[in-house]
N, C-alpha and C positions, 0 to 999 in steps of 0.2 A: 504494500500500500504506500502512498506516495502522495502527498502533502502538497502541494503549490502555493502559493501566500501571491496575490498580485496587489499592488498596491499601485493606484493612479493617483498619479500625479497633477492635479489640475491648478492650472495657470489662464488669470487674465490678461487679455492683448489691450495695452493701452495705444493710443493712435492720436496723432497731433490733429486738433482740431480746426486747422487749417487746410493742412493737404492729405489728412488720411493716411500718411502714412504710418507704419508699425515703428513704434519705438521702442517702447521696453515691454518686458513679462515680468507680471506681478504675482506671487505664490500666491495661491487660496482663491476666495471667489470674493473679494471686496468689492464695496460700493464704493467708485471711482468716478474722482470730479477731478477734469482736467479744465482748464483755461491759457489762457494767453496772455504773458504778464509781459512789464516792463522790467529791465535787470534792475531798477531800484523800487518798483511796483510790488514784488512780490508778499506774498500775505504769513511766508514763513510755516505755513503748515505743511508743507510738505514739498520735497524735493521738485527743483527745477532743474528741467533736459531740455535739450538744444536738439531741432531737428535739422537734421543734416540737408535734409532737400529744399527747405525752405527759409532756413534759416530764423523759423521762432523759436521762443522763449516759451518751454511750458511747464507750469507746475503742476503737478501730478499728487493728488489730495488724499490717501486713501482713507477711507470710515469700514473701521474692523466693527 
């Protein structure tokens, strides 16, 4: 007898809300509030990424 254990992995695709594109993977299934800030705008709750194709500013907000 023979035992398997699978365990999935789930990740959310956060996406800059300008051009859509995939920027990071966030572990778990959080409620994600992205916006578009200015480099001295930002509200400090959560990490700001730089999209490479469009070049915004986005802070990435997660609520566990």
């Amino acid at each position: 007898m023979t035992l398997v254990a699978v365990r999935a992995l789930l990740y959310s695709v956060v996406r800059c809300p300008e051009c859509d594109r995939r920027i990071m993977d966030v572990p778990g299934d959080p409620h994600i509030e992205t916006r578009t800030v200015d480099p001295d705008r930002a509200s400090g709750r959560g990490r700001v990424v730089s999209c490479k194709r469009c070049s915004s500013l986005i802070e990435v907000i997660e609520h566990r």
